[in-house]
C-alpha positions in Angstrom: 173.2 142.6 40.3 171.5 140.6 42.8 168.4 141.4 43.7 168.6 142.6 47.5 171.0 145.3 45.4 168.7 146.5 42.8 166.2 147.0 45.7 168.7 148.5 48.6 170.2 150.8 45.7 167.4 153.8 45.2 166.7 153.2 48.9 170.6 153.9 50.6 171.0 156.4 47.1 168.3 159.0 48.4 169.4 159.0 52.0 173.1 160.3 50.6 171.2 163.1 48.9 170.9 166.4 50.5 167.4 167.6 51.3 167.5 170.9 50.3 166.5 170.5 46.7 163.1 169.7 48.1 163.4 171.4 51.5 164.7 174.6 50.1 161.6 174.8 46.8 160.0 177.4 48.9 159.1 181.0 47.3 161.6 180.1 44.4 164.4 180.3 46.9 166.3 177.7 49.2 165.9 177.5 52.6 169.6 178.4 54.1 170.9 178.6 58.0 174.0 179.5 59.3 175.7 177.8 62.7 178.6 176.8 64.1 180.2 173.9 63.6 180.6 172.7 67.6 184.6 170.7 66.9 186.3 174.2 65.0 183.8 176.8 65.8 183.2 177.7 62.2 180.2 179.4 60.8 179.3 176.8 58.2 175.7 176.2 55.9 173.7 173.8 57.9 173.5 170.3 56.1 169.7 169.0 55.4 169.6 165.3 54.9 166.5 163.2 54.8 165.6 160.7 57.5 163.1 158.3 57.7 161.1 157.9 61.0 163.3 160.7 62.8 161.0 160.1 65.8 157.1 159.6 66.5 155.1 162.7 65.2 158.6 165.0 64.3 159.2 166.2 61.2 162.5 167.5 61.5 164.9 167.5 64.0 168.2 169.5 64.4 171.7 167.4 65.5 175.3 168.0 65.2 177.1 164.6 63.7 180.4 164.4 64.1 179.9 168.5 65.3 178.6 169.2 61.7 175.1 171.6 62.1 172.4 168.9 60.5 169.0 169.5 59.8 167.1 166.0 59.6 164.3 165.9 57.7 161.6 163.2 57.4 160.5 164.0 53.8 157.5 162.1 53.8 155.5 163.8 56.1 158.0 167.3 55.2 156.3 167.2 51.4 152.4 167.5 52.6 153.1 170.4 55.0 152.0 173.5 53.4 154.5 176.2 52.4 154.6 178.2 55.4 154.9 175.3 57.6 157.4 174.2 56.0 159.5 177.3 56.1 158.2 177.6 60.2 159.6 173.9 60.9 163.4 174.4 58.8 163.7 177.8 60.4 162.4 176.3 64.0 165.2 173.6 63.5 167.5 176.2 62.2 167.2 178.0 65.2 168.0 175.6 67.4 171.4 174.9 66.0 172.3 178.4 65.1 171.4 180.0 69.0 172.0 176.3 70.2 168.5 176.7 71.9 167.0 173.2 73.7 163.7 175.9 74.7 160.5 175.2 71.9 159.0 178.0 72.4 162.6 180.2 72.2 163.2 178.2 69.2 159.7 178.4 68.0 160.4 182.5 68.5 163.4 182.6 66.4 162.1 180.8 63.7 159.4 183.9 63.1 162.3 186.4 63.5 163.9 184.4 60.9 161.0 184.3 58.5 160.4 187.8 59.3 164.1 189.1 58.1 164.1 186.2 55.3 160.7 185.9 54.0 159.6 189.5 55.1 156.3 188.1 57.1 154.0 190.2 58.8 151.9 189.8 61.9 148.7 188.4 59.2 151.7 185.7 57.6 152.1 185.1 61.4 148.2 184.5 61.9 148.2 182.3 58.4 151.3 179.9 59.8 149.3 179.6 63.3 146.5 178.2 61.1 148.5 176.3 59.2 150.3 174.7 62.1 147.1 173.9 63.7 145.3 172.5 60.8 148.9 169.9 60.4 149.9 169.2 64.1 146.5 170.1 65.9 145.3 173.6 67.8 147.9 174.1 70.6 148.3 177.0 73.2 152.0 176.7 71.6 150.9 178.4 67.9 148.8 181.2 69.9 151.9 182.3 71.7 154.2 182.9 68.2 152.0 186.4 68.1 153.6 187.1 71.5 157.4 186.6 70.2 159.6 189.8 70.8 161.8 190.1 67.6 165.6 189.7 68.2 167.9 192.9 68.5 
């Protein structure tokens, strides 16, 4: 094999694995979302794949290749975020693609409805995350206002 191959090999291996082995080690259970798939309308599991250098300071992102509901997750800077964070940003990303929402702080919302119903969090989880989040992406106006989210009907 030359060598270009043996190097390019691991690399162009891990980016056809799915992420949710390591996105979904969280409380001993994985990380699921529901959405529609935008070409047949089917609710489908979202896919979580790993990207490298998504975009400058993003984690994850949410996109629809090909109309398929994809989670994108940069899993070097994914794998130092603590638990709840991690939970908050696959939810937040979640959210997006299952309520199509483009709003953050609608998204951001969701996300603690989500880890509300899946995670059963309550308003001091909600205060831990908001530390959490600060401590990893700095203090923001934006964490203060997730103890202001109505939850869904």
């Amino acid at each position: 094999m030359p060598c270009s191959l043996k190097v390019l090999l691991p690399f162009c291996l891990c980016l056809l694995i799915p992420l949710n082995a390591t996105a979904g080690a969280v409380k001993n259970d994985k990380l699921t979302c529901l959405a529609r798939h935008l070409d047949t309308d089917q609710l489908v599991e979202v896919k979580t794949v790993s990207g490298i250098g998504i975009a400058m300071n993003k984690v994850a992102t949410a996109q629809w290749p090909l109309g398929y509901p994809t989670i994108v997750i940069d899993d070097s800077a994914f794998v130092k975020l603590p638990k709840n964070a991690k939970q908050f940003v696959y939810y937040h990303e979640c959210a997006h693609l299952k309520f199509t929402i483009k709003d953050e702080h609608t998204a951001d919302c969701e996300s603690v409805n989500l880890l509300v119903e899946k995670h059963a969090y309550a308003e001091l989880d909600i205060r831990r995350l908001m530390q959490s989040l600060s401590k990893e992406f700095g203090w923001s106006r934006r964490w203060q206002e997730l103890l202001n989210c109505e939850s869904s009907p």
